[in-house]
C-alpha positions in Angstrom: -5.6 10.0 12.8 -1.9 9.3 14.3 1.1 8.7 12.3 2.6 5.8 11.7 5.4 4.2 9.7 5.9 1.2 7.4 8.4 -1.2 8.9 9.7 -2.7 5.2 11.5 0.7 4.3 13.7 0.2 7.3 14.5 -3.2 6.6 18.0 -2.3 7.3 17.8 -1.5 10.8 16.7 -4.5 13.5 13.0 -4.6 14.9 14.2 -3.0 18.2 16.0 -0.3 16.3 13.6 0.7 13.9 11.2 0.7 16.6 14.0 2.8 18.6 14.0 5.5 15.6 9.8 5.8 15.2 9.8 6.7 19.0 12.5 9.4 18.7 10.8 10.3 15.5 7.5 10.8 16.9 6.0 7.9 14.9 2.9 6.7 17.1 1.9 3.7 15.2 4.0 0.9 13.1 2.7 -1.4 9.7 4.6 -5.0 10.0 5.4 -6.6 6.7 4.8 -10.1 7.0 5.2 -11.8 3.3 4.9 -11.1 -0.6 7.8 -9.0 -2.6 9.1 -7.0 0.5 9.3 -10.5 2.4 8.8 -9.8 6.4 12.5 -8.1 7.8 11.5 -7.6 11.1 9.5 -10.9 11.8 9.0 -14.4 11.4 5.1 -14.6 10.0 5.4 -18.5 10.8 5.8 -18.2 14.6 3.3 -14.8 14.7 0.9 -18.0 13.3 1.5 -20.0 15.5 3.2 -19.0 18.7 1.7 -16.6 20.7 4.5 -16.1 22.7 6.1 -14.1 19.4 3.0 -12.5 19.0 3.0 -11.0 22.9 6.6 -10.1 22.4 6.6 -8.2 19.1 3.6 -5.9 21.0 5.3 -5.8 23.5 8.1 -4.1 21.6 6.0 -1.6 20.2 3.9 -0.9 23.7 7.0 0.1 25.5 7.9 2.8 23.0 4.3 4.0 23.2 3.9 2.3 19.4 0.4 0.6 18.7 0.5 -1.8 15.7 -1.8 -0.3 12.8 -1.9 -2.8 10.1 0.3 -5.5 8.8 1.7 -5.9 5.1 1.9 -8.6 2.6 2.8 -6.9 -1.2 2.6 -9.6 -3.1 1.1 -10.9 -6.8 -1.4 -13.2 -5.9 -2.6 -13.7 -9.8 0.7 -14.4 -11.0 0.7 -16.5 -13.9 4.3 -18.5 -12.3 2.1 -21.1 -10.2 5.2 -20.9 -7.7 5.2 -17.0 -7.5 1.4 -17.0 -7.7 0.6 -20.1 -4.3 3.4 -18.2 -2.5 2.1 -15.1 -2.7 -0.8 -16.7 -2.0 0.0 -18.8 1.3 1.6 -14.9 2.7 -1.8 -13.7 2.3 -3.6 -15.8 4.2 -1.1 -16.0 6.5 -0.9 -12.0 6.7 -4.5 -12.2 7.4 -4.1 -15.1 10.2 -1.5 -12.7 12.0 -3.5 -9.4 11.6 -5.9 -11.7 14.3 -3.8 -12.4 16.3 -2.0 -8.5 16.7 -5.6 -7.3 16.9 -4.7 -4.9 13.5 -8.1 -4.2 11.4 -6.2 -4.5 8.0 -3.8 -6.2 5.6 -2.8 -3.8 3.2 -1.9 -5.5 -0.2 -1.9 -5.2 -4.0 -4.6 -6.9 -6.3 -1.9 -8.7 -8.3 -1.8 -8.7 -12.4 -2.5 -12.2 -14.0 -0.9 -13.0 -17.7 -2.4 -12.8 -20.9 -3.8 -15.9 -21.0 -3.7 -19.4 -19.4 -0.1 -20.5 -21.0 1.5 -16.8 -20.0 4.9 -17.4 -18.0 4.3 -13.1 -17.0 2.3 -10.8 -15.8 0.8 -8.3 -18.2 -0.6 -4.8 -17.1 -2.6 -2.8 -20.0 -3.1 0.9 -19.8 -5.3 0.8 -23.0 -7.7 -1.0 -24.4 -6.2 -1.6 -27.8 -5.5 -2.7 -30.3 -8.7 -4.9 -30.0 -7.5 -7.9 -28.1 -6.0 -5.8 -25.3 -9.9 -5.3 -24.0 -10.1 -9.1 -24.5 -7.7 -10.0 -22.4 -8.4 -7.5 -19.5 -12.2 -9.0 -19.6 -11.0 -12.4 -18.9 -7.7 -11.2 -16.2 -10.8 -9.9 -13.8 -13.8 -12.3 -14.9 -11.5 -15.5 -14.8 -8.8 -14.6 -12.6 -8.7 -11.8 -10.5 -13.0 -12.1 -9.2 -12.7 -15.5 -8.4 -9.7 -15.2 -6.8 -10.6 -12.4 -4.4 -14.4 -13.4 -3.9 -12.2 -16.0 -2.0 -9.8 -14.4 -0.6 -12.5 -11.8 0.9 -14.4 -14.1 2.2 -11.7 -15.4 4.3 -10.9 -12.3 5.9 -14.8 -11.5 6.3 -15.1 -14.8 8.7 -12.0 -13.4 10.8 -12.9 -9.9 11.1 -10.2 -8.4 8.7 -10.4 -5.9 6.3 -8.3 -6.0 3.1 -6.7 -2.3 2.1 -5.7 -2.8 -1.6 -3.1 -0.4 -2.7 -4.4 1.4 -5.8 -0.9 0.6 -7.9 0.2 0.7 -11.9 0.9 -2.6 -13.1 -1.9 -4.1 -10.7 -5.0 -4.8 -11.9 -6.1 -1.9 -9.1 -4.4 1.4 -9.7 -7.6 4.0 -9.6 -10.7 4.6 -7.5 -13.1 3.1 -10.3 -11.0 -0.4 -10.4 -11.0 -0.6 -6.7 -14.4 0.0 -6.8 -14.7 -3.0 -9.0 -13.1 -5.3 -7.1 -14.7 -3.7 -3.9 -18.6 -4.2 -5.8 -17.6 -7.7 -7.3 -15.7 -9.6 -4.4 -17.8 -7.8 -1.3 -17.0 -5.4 1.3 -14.2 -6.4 2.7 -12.0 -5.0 0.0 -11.3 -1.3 0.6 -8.8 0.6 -0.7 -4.9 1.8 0.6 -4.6 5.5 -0.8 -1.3 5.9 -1.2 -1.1 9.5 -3.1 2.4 9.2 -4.9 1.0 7.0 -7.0 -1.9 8.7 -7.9 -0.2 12.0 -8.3 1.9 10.6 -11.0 -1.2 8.8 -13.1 -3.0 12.6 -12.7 -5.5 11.9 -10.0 -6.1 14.5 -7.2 -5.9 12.3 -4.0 -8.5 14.4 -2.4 -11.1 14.0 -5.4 -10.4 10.0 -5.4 -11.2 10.1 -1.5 -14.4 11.6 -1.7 -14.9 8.9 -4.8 -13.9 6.4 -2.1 -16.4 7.7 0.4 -16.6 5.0 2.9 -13.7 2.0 1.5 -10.8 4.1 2.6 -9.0 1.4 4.9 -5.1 2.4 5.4 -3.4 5.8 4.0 0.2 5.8 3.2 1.6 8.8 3.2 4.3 9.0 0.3 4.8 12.4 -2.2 5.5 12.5 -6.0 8.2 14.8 -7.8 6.9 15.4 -11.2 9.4 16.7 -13.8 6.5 18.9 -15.4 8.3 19.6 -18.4 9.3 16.3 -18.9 5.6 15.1 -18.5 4.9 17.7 -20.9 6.5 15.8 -24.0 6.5 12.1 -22.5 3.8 12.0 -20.4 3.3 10.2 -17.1 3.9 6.5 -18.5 7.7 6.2 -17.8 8.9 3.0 -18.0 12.5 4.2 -16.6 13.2 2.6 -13.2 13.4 4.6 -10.0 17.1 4.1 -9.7 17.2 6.1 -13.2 16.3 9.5 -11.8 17.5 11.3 -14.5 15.0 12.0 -17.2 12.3 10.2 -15.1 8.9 12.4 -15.5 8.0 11.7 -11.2 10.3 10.2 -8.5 9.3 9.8 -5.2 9.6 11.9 -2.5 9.1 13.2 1.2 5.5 14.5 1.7 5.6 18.0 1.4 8.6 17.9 -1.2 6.4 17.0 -4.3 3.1 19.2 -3.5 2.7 21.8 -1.2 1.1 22.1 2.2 -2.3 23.0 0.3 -2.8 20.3 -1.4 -1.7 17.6 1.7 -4.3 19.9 3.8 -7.3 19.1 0.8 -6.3 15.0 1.1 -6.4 14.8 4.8 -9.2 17.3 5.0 -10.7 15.1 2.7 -9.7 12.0 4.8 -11.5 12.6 7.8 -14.7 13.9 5.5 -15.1 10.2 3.9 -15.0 9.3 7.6 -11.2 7.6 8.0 -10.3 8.4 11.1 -7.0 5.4 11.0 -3.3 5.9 10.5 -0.9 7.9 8.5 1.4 5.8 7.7 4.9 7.1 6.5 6.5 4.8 3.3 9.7 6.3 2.4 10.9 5.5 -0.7 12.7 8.8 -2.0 16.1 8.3 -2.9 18.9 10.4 -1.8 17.5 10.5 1.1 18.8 9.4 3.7 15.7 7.0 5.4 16.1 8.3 9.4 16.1 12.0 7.7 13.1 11.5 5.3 10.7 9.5 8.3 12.0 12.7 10.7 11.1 15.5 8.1 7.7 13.7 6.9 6.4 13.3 10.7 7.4 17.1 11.1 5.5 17.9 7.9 1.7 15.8 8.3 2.1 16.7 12.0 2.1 20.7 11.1 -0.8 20.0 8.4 -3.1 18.0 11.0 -2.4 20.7 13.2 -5.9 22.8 13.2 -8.2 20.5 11.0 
């Protein structure tokens, strides 16, 4: 495994200076965001299409900080009941998998999407229980009339260009746990895998290293991202917090720097259990704890999975 570092939570910085800080950081591997909600900062997806001259400079970029690129990004809602939100999000897809050809990357790490409630719906609608009696309902026809036939497609046409599609196991995405990856995975065919990104499993009460083994085989992309828990705030609310992350206070989890929201034992178990299932691919580093600062956080988290992968 190296680590590596996704691009989009630097967006701040310009390609050759966020490139600049993952050398001096010790980051050996970069994911490129190239469409959906984080949009592409560092690129333009259209001329990576279509212009291999953009494609031989951006890896170039990377090669001469000793940088290979691991995977490319697209974060969008593909089943979004807006037609507008729901063909753009779309069109990034396939053009995230177009570019993942042509940088020679084996993935395009993405999230299943959330359709409405029905075919009139102007929103997406997530349900985290099956009632009252409808709710089951309308989760039966989001996968059998939305999200399978959508993704049947949409694996498919990475399957004819070699590409393999890491969906980010996410709340509020018809994916968020090993067994509804798995049923996207057994539905739409092989190329669906799954992104394990812990922080978000820590927070619903999965055990990363339990949902690997689970995922014995599908593991396509890691990010490596850690999860605060306010334990005696989850005691009386429970993990569903519908608080946003800029409302820190009174939030149950926030996320954090690995290492700062579980201890070394329990990042050993997950990569341990990594390498068991047989991933052997990248680490890669999505900051997204606040109050701290983004150069300090990547720094600190390449310091920390470096000193756990030292010895397994």
């Amino acid at each position: 495994m190296i680590i590596a570092a996704a691009g989009a939570r630097f967006k701040e910085l310009s390609l050759e200076k966020c490139l600049d800080l993952f050398a001096e950081s010790g980051v050996e591997g970069v994911e490129i965001a190239v469409g959906g909600f984080q949009g592409a900062p560092h690129v333009d997806p259209d001329a990576l299409v279509s212009d291999d001259w953009a494609v031989k400079k951006l890896v170039d970029a990377a090669g001469e900080r000793d940088i290979s690129i691991v995977a490319v990004s697209c974060h969008g809602n593909p089943l979004h009941p807006d037609p507008d939100i729901r063909e753009t999000h779309r069109a990034d897809f396939e053009k995230a998998v177009k570019i993942a050809v042509k940088l020679e990357t084996p993935a395009v790490v993405c999230l299943s999407g959330c359709p409405g409630t029905d075919p009139d719906a102007k929103h997406a609608a997530w349900f985290s229980s099956a009632w009252p009696m409808e709710a089951r309902e309308i989760i039966k026809w989001q996968w059998e009339r939305e999200a399978i036939p959508y993704w049947k497609e949409a694996a498919s046409f990475a399957t004819d260009r070699g590409i393999h599609i890491a969906v980010e196991m996410h709340p509020s995405n018809l994916v968020y746990n090993p067994a509804t990856l798995l049923l996207m995975r057994n539905e739409c065919g092989d190329a669906i895998g799954a992104n394990v990104d812990p922080s978000h499993l820590f927070w619903q009460g999965v055990d990363p290293a339990a949902a690997v083994k689970k995922l014995d085989g599908v593991v396509y992309h890691v990010h490596a991202k850690d999860t605060v828990i306010d334990y005696g705030a989850m005691a009386t609310e429970g993990c569903l917090d519908a608080a946003t992350v800029f409302e820190e206070v009174g939030r149950t989890w926030k996320f954090a720097v690995p290492g700062d929201g579980h201890h070394e034992g329990v990042w050993r178990r997950f990569i341990s259990a990594l390498k068991d299932a047989g991933y052997d691919g990248p680490l890669s580093i999505e900051h997204e704890a606040r109050g701290v600062e983004s150069a300090e956080g990547l720094r600190r988290a390449v310091v920390f999975l470096k000193m756990i992968m030292t010895g397994l």
